[in-house]
Structure formats: C-alpha cells, structure tokens
KOLNU-551618 format. One record per residue (C-alpha): x, y, z; residue in three letters. Coordinates in pm, whole numbers. Each point is the difference from the previous one (the first is absolute). Layout:
N
xx = X&yy = Y&zz = Z&code = ALA;
...
//
This chain:
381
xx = -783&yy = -1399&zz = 1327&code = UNK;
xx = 328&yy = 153&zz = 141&code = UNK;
xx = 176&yy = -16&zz = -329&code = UNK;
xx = -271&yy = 172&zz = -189&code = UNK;
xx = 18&yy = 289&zz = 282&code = UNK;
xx = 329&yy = 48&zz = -95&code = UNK;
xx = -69&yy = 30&zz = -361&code = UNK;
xx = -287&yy = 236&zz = 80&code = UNK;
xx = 236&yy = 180&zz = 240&code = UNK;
xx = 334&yy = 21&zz = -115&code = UNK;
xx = -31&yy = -14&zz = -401&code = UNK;
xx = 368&yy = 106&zz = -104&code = UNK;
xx = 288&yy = 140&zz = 125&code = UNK;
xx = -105&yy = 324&zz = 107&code = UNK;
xx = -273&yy = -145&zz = 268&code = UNK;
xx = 237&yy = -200&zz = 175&code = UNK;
xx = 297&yy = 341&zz = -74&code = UNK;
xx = -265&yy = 159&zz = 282&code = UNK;
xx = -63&yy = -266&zz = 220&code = UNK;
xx = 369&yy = -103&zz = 9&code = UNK;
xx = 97&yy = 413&zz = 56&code = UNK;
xx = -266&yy = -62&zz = 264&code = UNK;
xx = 148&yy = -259&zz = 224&code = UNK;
xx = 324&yy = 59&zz = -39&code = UNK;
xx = 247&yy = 237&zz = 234&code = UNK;
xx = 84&yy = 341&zz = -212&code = UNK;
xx = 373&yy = -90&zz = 10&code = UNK;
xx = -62&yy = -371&zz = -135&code = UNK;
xx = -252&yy = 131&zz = -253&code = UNK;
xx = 312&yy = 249&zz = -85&code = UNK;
xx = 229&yy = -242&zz = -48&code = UNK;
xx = -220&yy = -216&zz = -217&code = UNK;
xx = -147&yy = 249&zz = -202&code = UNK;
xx = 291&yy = 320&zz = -94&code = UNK;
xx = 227&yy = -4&zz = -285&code = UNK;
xx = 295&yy = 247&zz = 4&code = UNK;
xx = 43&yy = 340&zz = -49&code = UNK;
xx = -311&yy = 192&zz = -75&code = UNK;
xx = -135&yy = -325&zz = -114&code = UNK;
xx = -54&yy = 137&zz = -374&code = UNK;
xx = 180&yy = -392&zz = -145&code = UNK;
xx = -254&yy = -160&zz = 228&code = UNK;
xx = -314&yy = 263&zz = -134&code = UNK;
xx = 185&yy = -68&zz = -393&code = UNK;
xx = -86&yy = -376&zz = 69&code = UNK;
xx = -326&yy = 21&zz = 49&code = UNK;
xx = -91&yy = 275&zz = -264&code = UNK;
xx = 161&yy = -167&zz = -281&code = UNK;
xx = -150&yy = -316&zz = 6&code = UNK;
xx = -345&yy = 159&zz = 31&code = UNK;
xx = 106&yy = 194&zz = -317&code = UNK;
xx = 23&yy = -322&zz = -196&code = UNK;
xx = -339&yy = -96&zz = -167&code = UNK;
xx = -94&yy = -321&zz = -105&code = UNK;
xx = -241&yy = -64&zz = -306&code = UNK;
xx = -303&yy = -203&zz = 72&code = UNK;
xx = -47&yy = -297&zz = -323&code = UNK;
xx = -370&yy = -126&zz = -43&code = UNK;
xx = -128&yy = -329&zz = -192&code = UNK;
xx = 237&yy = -266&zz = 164&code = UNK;
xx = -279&yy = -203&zz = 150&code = UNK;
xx = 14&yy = -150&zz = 317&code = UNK;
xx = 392&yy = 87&zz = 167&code = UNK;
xx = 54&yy = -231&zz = 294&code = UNK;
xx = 293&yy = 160&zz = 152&code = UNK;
xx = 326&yy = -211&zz = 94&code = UNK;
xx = 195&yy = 162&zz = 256&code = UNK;
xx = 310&yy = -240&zz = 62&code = UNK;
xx = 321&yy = 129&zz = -110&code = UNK;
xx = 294&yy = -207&zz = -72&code = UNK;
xx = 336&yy = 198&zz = 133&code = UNK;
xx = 387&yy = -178&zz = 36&code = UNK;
xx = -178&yy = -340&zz = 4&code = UNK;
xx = -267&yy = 44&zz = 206&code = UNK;
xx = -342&yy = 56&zz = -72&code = UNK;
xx = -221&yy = 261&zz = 305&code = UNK;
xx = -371&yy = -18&zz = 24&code = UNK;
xx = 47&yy = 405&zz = -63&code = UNK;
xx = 218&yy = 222&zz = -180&code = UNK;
xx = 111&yy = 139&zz = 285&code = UNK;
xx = 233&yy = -18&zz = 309&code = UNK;
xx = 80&yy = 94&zz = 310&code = UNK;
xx = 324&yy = 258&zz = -3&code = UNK;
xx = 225&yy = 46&zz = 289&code = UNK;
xx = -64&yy = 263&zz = 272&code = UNK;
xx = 285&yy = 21&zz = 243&code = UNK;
xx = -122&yy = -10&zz = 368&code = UNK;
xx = -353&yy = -133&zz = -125&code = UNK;
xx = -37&yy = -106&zz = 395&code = UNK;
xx = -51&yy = 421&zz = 92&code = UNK;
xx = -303&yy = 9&zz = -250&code = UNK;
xx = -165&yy = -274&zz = 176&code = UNK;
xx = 107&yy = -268&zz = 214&code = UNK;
xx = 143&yy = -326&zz = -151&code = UNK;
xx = -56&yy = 181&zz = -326&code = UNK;
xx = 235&yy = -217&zz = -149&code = UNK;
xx = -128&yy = -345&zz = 138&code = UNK;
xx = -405&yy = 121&zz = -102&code = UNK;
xx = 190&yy = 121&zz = -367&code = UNK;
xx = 198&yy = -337&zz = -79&code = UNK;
xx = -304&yy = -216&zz = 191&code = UNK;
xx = -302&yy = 186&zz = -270&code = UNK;
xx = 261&yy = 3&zz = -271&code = UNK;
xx = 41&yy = -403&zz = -18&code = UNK;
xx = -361&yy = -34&zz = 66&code = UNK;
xx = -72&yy = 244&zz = -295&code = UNK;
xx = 315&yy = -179&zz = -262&code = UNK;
xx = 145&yy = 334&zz = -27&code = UNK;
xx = 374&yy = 98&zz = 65&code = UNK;
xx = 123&yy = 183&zz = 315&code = UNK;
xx = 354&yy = 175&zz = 16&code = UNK;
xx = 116&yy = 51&zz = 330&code = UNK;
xx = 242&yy = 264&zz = 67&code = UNK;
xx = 352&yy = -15&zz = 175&code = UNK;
xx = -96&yy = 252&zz = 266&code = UNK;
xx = -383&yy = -111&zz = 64&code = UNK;
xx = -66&yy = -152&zz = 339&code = UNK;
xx = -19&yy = -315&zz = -66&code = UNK;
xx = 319&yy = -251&zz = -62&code = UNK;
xx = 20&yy = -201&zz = -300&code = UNK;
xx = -58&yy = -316&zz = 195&code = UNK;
xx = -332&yy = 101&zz = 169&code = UNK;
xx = -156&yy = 119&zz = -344&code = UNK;
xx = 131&yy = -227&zz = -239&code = UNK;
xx = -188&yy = -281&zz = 167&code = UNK;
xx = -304&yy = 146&zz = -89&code = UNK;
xx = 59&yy = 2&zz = -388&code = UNK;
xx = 34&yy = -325&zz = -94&code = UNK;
xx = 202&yy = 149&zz = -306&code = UNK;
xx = -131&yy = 306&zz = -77&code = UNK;
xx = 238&yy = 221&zz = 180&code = UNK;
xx = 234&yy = 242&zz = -150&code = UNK;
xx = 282&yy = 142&zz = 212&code = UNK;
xx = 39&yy = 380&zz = -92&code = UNK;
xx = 392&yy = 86&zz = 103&code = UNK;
xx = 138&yy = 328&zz = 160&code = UNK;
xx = 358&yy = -71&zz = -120&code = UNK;
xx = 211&yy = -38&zz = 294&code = UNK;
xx = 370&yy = 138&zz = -39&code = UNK;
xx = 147&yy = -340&zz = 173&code = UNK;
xx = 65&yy = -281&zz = -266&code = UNK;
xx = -45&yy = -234&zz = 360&code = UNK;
xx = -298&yy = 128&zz = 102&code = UNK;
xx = -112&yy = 26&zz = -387&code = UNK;
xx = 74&yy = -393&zz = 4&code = UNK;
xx = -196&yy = -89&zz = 302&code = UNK;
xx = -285&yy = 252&zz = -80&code = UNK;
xx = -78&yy = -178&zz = -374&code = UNK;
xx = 19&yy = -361&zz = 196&code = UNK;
xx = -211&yy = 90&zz = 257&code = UNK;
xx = -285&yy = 93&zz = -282&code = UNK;
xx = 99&yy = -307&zz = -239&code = UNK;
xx = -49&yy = -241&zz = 406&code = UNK;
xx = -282&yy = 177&zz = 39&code = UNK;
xx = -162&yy = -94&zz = -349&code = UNK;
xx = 15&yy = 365&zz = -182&code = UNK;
xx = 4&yy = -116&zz = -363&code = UNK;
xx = 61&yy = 366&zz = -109&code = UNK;
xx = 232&yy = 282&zz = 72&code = UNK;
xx = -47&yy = 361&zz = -49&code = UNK;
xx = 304&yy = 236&zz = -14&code = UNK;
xx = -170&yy = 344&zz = 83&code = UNK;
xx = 255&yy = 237&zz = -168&code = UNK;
xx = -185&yy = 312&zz = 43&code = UNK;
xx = 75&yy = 110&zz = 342&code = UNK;
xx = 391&yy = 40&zz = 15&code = UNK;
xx = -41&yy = 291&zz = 282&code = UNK;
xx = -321&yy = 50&zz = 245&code = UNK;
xx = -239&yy = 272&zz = -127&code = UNK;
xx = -99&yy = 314&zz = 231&code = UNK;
xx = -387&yy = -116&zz = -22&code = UNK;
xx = -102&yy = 338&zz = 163&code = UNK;
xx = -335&yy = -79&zz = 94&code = UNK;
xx = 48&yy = -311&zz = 143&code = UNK;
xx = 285&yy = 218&zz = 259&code = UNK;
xx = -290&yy = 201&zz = 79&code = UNK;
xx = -175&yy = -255&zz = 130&code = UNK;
xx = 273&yy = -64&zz = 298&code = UNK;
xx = 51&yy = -374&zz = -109&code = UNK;
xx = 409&yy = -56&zz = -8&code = UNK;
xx = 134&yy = -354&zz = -48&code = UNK;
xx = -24&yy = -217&zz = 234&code = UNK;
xx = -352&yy = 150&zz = 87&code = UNK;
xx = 103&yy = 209&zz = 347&code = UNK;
xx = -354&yy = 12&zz = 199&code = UNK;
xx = -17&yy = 404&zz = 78&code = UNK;
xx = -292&yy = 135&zz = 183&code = UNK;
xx = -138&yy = 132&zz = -353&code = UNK;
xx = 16&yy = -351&zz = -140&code = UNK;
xx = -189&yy = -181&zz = 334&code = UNK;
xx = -272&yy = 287&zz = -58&code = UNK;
xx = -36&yy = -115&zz = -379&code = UNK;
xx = -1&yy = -349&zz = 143&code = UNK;
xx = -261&yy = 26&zz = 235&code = UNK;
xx = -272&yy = 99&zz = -254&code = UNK;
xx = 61&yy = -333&zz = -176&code = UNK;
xx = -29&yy = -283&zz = 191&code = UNK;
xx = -57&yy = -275&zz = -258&code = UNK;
xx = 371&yy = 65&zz = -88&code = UNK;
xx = 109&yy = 72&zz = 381&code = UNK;
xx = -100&yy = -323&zz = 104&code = UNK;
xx = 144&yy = -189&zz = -271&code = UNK;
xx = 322&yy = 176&zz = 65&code = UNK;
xx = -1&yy = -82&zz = 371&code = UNK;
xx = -61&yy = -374&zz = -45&code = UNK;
xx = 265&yy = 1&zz = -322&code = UNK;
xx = 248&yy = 279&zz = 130&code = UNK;
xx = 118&yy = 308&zz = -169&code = UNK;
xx = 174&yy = -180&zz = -330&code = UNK;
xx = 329&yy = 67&zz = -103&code = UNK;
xx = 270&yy = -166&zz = -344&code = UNK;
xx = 4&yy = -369&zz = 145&code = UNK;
xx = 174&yy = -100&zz = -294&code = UNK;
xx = 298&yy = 237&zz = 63&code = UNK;
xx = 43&yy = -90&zz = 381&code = UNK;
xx = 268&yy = -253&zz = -25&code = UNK;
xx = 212&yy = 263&zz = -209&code = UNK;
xx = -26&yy = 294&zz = 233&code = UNK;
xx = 243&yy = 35&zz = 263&code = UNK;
xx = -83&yy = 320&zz = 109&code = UNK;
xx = -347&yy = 233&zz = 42&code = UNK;
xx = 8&yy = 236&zz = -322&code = UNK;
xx = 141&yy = 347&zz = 112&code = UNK;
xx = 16&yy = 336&zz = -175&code = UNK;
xx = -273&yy = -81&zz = -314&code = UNK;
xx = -243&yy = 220&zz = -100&code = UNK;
xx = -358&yy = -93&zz = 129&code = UNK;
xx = -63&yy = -199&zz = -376&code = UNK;
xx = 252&yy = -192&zz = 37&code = UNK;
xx = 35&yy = -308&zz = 207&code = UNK;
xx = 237&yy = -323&zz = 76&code = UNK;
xx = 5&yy = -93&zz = -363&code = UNK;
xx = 231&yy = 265&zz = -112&code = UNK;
xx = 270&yy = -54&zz = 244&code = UNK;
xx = 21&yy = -372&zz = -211&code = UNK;
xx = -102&yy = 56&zz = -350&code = UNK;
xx = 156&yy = 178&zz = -296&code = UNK;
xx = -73&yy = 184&zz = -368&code = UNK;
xx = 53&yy = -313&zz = -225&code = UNK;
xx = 144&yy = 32&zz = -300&code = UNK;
xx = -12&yy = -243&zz = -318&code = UNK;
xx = 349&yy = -186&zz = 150&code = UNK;
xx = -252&yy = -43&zz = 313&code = UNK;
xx = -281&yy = -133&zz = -223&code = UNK;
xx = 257&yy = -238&zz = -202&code = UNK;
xx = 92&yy = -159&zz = 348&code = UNK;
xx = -380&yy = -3&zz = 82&code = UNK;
xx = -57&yy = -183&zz = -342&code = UNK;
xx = 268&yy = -266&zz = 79&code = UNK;
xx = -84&yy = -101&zz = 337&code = UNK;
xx = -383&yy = 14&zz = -35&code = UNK;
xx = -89&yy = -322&zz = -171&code = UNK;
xx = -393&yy = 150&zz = -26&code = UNK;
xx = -239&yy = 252&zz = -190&code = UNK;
xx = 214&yy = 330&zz = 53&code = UNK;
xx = -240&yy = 349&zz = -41&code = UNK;
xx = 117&yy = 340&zz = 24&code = UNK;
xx = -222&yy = 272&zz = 146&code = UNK;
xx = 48&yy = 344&zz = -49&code = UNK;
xx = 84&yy = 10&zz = -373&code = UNK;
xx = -156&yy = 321&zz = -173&code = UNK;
xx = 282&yy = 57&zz = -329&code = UNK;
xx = -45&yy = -207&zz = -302&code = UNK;
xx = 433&yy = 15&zz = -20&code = UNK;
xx = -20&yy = -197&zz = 357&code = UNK;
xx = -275&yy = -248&zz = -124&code = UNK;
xx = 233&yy = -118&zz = -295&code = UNK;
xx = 289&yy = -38&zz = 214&code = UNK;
xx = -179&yy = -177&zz = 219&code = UNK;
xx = -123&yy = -252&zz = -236&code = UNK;
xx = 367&yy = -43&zz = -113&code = UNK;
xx = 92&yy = -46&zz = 350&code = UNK;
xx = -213&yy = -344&zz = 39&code = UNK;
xx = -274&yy = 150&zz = 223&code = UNK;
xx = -401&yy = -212&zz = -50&code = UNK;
xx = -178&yy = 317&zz = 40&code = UNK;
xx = -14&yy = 351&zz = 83&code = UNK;
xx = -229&yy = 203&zz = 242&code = UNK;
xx = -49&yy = 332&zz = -147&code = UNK;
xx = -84&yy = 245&zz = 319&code = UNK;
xx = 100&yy = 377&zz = 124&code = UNK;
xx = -97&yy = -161&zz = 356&code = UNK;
xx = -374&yy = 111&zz = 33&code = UNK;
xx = 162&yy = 368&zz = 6&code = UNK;
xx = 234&yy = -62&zz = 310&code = UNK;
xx = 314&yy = 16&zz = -88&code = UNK;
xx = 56&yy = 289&zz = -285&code = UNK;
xx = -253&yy = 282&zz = -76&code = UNK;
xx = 91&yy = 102&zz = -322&code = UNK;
xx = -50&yy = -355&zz = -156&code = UNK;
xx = -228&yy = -61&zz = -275&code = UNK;
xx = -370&yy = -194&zz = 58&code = UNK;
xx = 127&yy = -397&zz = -38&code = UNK;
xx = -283&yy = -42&zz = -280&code = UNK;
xx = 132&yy = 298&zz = -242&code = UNK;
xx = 359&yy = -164&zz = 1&code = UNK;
xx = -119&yy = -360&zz = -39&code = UNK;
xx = -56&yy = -2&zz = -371&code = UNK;
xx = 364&yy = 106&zz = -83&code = UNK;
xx = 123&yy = -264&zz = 228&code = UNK;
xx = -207&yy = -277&zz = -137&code = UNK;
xx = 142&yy = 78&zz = -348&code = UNK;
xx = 335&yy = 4&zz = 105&code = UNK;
xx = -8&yy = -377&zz = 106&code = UNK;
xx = -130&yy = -310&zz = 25&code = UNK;
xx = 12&yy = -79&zz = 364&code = UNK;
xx = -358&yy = -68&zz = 196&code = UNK;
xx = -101&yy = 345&zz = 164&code = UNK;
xx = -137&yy = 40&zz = 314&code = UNK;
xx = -200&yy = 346&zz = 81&code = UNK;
xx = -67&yy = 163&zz = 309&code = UNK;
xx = -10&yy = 356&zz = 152&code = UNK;
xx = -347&yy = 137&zz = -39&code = UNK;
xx = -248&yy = -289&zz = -95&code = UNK;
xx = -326&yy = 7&zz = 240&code = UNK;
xx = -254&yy = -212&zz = -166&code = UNK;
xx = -81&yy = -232&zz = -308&code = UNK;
xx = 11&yy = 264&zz = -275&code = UNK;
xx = 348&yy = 124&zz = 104&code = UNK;
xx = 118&yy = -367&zz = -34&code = UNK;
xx = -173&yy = -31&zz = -359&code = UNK;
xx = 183&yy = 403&zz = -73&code = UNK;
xx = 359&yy = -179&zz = 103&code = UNK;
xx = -105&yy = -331&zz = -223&code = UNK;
xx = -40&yy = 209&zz = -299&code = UNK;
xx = 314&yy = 211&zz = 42&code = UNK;
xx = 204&yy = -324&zz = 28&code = UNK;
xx = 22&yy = -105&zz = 360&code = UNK;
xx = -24&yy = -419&zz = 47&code = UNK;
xx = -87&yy = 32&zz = 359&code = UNK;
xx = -95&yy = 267&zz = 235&code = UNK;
xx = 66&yy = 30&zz = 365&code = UNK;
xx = -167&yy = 201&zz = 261&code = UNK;
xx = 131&yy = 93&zz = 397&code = UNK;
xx = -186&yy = 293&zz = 87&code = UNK;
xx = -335&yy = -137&zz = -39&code = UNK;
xx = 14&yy = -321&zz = 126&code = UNK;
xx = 137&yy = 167&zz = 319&code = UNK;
xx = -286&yy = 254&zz = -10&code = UNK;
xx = -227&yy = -311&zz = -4&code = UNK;
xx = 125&yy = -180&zz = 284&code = UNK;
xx = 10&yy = 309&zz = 201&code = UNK;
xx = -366&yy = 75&zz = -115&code = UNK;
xx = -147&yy = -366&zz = 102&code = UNK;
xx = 270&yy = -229&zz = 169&code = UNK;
xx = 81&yy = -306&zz = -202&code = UNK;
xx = -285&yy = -25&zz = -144&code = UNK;
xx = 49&yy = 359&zz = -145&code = UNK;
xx = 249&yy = -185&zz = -241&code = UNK;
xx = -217&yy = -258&zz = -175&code = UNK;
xx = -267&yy = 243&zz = -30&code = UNK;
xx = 276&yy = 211&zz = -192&code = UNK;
xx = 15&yy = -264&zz = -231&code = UNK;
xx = -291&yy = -28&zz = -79&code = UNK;
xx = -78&yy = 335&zz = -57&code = UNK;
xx = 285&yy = -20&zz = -287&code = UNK;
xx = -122&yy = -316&zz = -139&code = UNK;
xx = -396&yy = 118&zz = -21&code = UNK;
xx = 199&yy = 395&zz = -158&code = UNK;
xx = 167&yy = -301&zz = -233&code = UNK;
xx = -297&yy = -133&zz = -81&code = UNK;
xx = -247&yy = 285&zz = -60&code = UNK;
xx = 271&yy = 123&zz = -215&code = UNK;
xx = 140&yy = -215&zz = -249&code = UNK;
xx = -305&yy = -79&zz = -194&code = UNK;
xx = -38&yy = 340&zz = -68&code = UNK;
xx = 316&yy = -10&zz = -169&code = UNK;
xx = -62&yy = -249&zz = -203&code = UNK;
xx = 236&yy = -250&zz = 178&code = UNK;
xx = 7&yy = -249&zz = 273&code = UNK;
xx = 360&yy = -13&zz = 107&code = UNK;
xx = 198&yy = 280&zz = 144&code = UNK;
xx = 293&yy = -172&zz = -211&code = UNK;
xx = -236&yy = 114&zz = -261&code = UNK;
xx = 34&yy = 315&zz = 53&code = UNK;
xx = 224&yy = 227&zz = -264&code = UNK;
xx = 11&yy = 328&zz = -156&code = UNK;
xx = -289&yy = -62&zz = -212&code = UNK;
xx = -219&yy = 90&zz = 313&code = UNK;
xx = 120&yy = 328&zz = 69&code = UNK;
xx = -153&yy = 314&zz = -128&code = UNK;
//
C-alpha cells in the first residue's frame, strides 16, 4: 500500500523536485540545485533535449521491454547510474552510505567523488563491485599514489578522471545563499535550519559533513578561497594528457573521463588508451557559455569508437532513450537521485528507480523497440 502511495504521489521528477525544495534548508537546496552564472548552460540542458522528438512505430506486436545494459563488462538492471555529487552528506545525511547501500540493492553503478563525505573505505563496502571512484586530480604524485590505492583496497573497480573543473567556478547563486566551504553555521543559516527538521536532526545525530577523504592530506584549515571553493583545491591540479598518461599506467582498471564536450578531445582520448568517455558540461556548474551535452554528443560519437557515457540534463526515461539515440552507451544522473533522497529518505532512491524503469517501460514499445541499446537515429523525428 505504501509503495503505490508513492506512485500516486510522487509520479516523476518534478513531484519529488517540490517535496525535496520543501524539506530542505534554502542554502542546501542552493547548493544542490544552481548551475553557474545566470544559469542559461543549465536552462540549454533542459530545453534541448525536450526539443528532440521521437517517432512513435506501430504493428510490432507485443514489445516486452529489456532494460539491462551491458557497460565495461558489467551488465546494470538499468541504464542508468548514480554520478558523483561532491559533499552528497549536506543534501541529506549519510547521502552517500543511503546512495551506495540502494545502488547495490538496485545493480546499478555509483561513482563516488574525491571530495564527498564519505571515505573510500566506508562506501566501498557497500558496493560489492559496483563502485566507481570519480578523481579530483591531486597535484602530489604521493598523495596521487595513495589516493588510487585507497579506491583499488577499497574495491572501486572504476576510476573517473573529471577533467572539466581545472579552476572553481563563481556559482553566483549558490554565494547568495551564504553557504561557504566548510559550511560556517551563521545566524541566517540556523534560521533556514530550523524550518526543516527532518534534515536538522539527521545532521545533529551525523554532524555537519565535511571531504573525509582529503583529511589525511590536509595539514592546514583552507585560508583565503573564495566561498566555492573548498580543501580540494589547495591539493588538486588542471591535468593535462602527461597527467592522464601517468593515470593510464598506474591504474590497472576501467579508466573514464568526464567532462569531454570536443570531438578533437574524444579522438585523442581514444588514442590515449582510455575505456570510455563521460560526455558532460557539469549539469551547468562549471562554464555558462557551454553547449547543452545532448547537441554535442552526436559529433563526438562519430569521432570515435570509445563507450560514451551521458549526463548533464537527463530527468526521466525519455531523456535516457533521447541520449540512446544520439549515441550515448550509458547515462548517468546526480542531480536527481539527490533530489530523491532529499524528497523521501532512502527510500526516495528506489522509488527513483522505479519511476525510470516504469518511464522505460511505457516508452519503448511505442518506439517500436524493447532495449534502450535499441535505440538509434531511426527514432528521432
């Protein structure tokens, strides 16, 4: 009875958007939900995938959709993962622990981030394999050492190079908000606080989080950043393809890179002895004259050969099926899954999921096919 209440209550994205906006301090719901700039990359996102049409095909009798997708060697229940959110812990408590816990139950891959709130050893224990390891470069070859070991101990099969952030971005509106990094507890924030006290009394059994994984390289509280920033940029560094050749030689796993958005960087990768590439402008945050993901996906899939990840954008089945077509092997989503924790608690997630796999569902037969691996240019209007 309480799972079809959800699906009467909360029946996509949008319905838990409010509820989550809801519950949630203005500064957290800042931080979780502003792009950069005036937010017009972010805005592009969403616009342009609604701009691509798909054309219904009749007379294929019955289609019983198949939903596993097989991606680097491992096939997910869903074509669809979890992608990383630093500080996932300010969203909701233990985000990261409720994430990795629903994502192993669910067979679906979860990417934790270098500065999330969580170490590598408390998360990866939850995975049972399906953990990628999403790396903020760090400038120190030691540190860079001990940082890849401590994901490969911890059972992280994959590793992420994000590429895309090689200085912090101004993020205006999430300044406005007051939050600074570490989270500094002003009187405006407490009053934000007090009006949600599902999330104030997780935080005050949990703590205020902060980047676990960085605290045996910091030697010193961060001093003199700007209020985006935080410990992570007193350690990392804008890699370079030397950096990603060193990556490549002492990473004996699946290597991604996230962040790609030029066709000329998709071949080199592929040269470069990369599995896979995440094409992403970072869900709008970082640069806000980028291009939507989706209209530059096309090129890059014709310029190589490498499996493509998607993100930046997607909220629901049909945006999944809209990457499929363009080219895009796998799609990951941060954003929403967040928004769907915050919305219901843990069990916020699953219902997520199944929200995408009944948009799946209702969808595919209308196309004509019953995979999203299906999926091509020959469904597109």
């Amino acid at each position: 009875m309480r799972r079809m209440s959800l699906h009467n209550q909360y029946l996509d994205l949008s319905d838990l958007r409010r509820r989550a906006r809801a519950r949630l301090p203005k500064f957290v719901w800042e931080f979780l939900d502003s792009g950069t700039g005036a937010e017009q990359t972010k805005a592009a996102n969403r616009s342009a995938l609604d701009a691509i049409k798909l054309r219904p095909s009749i007379l294929h009798g019955e289609v019983t959709p198949d939903l596993a997708t097989s991606f680097l060697g491992s096939t997910y229940a869903l074509p669809v993962g979890i992608a990383p959110v630093g500080m996932s812990g300010l969203i909701w408590p233990q985000a990261e622990h409720h994430l990795s816990t629903a994502a192993n139950a669910l067979n679906l891959p979860y990417c934790l981030s270098t500065v999330a709130s969580e170490t590598p050893e408390a998360i990866g224990k939850n995975l049972n394999g399906n953990g990628w390891f999403q790396l903020y470069p760090p400038r120190d070859p030691q540190i860079r050492r001990d940082m890849l070991q401590r994901a490969k101990d911890s059972g992280f099969s994959t590793l992420v190079l994000t590429a895309d952030v090689p200085t912090a971005s101004r993020r205006e509106r999430q300044t406005r908000s007051g939050l600074t990094q570490p989270p500094k507890l002003t009187p405006r924030l407490l009053a934000q606080i007090a009006t949600c006290p599902a999330w104030a009394l997780g935080m005050a059994r949990h703590g205020m989080p902060h980047m676990r994984t960085l605290d045996p390289y910091v030697a010193e509280a961060q001093k003199g950043m700007s209020p985006t920033a935080h410990v992570g940029y007193l350690l990392r560094t804008a890699p370079d393809w030397t950096y990603l050749k060193w990556l490549r030689d002492n990473w004996d796993g699946p290597l991604i890179v996230k962040g790609v958005m030029n066709s000329g960087d998709a071949t080199r990768l592929q040269a470069e002895g990369v599995d896979a590439i995440w094409v992403s402008n970072h869900a709008g945050r970082q640069l806000d004259a980028a291009p939507p993901t989706i209209e530059v996906l096309p090129d890059i899939r014709a310029a190589t050969q490498l499996p493509i990840i998607f993100d930046s954008g997607a909220e629901g089945g049909l945006d999944i099926l809209r990457a499929f077509a363009l080219g895009a092997d796998f799609v990951m989503m941060g954003r929403a899954w967040h928004i769907a924790l915050a919305a219901l608690g843990p069990q916020g997630i699953l219902h997520f999921a199944e929200i995408l796999a009944k948009d799946l569902a209702a969808n595919l037969p209308q196309l004509g096919v019953a995979s999203p691996s299906d999926m091509s240019l020959a469904q597109l209007f």
